[in-house]
C-alpha positions as CSV (number, residue, x, y, z in Angstrom):
1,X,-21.6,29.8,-0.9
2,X,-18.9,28.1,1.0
3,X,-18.1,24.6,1.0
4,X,-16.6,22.4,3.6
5,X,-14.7,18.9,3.0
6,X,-17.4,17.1,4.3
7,X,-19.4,18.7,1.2
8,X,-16.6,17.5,-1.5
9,X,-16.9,13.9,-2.5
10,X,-13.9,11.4,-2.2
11,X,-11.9,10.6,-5.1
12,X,-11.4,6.8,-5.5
13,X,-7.9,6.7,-4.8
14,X,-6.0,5.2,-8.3
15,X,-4.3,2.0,-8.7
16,X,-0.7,1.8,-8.1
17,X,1.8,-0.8,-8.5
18,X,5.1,-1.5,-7.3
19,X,7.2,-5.0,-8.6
20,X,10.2,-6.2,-6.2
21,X,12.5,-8.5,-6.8
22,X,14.7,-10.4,-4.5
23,X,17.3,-13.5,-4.3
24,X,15.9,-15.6,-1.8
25,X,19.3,-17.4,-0.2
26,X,21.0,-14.1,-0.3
27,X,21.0,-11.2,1.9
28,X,20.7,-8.6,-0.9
29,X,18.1,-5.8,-0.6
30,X,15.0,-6.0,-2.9
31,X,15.1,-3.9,-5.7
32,X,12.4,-2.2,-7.4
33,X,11.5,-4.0,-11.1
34,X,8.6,-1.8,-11.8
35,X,6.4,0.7,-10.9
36,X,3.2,2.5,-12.2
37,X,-0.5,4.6,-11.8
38,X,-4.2,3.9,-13.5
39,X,-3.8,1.4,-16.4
40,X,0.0,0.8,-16.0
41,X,-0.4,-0.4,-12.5
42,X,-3.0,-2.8,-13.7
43,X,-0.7,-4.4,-16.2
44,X,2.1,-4.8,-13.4
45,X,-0.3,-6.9,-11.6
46,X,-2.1,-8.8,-14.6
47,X,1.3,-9.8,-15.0
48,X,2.7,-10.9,-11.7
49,X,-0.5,-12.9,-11.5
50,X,-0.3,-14.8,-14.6
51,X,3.2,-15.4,-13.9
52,X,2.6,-16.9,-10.7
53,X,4.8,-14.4,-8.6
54,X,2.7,-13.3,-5.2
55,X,1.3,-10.3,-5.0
56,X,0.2,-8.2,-2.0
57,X,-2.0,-5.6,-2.2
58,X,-1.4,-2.8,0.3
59,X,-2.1,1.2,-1.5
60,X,-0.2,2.6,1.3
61,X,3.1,0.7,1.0
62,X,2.9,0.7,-2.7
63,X,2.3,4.7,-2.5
64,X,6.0,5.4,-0.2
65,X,7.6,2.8,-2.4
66,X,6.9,4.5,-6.0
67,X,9.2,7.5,-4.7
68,X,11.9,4.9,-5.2
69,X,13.7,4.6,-8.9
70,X,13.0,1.6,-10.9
71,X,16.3,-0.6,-10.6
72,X,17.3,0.9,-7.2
73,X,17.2,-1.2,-4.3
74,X,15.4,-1.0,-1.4
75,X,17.6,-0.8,1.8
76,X,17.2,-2.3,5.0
77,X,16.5,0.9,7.3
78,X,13.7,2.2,4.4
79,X,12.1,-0.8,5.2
80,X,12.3,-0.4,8.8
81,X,11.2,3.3,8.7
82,X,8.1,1.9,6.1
83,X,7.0,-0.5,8.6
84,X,6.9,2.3,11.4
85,X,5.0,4.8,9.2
86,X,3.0,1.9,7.7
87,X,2.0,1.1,11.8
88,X,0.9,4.6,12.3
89,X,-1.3,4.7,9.4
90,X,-2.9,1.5,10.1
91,X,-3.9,2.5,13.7
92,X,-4.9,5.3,12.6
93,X,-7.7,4.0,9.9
94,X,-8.5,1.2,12.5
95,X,-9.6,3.7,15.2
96,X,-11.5,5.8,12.6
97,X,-13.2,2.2,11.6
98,X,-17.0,2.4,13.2
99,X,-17.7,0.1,15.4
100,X,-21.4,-1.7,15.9
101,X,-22.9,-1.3,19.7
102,X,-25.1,-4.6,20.5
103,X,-27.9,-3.6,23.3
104,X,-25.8,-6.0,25.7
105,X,-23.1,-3.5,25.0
106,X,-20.4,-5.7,23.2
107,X,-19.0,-4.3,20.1
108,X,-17.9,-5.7,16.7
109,X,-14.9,-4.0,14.8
């Protein structure tokens, strides 16, 4: 019997977590703090969050960023080339979004 993707169920993508520090006043580049999968992810955040430090949850930033060492910084044209891949990906899941037809043929994202 052959199976197709449609036929194989979709893992629930696992939590990750990626901790940036900057100097706000300076020009210095973020650097990476932390980073981590499943249950070590959910600490990173626990932790932001009880410490009051924002946190922002967007999987598909956090994914390109965990390539980066802890304690390396994060320069200014990786950030530029994440915000154009991050663009991409983001059209791309809105235009696979469905989109609800009224009978008076308006639509609703």
């Amino acid at each position: 019997m052959s199976s197709s993707k449609q036929d194989t169920p979709k893992r629930p993508r696992q939590q990750v977590a990626v901790a940036l520090k900057d100097d706000p006043g300076t020009d210095a580049p973020q650097k990476i703090t932390a980073t981590g999968r499943g249950a070590v992810a959910e600490q990173i955040i626990q932790i932001a969050l009880d410490s009051g430090v924002r946190v922002r949850e967007d999987p598909d930033l956090a994914e390109i960023l965990t390539v980066l060492d802890v304690d390396s910084t994060v320069p200014v044209e990786v950030l530029a080339t994440i915000s154009e891949i991050l663009s991409y990906v983001y059209k791309t899941n809105a235009a696979m979004i469905p989109r609800k037809e009224f009978n008076d043929g308006r639509s609703e994202k």
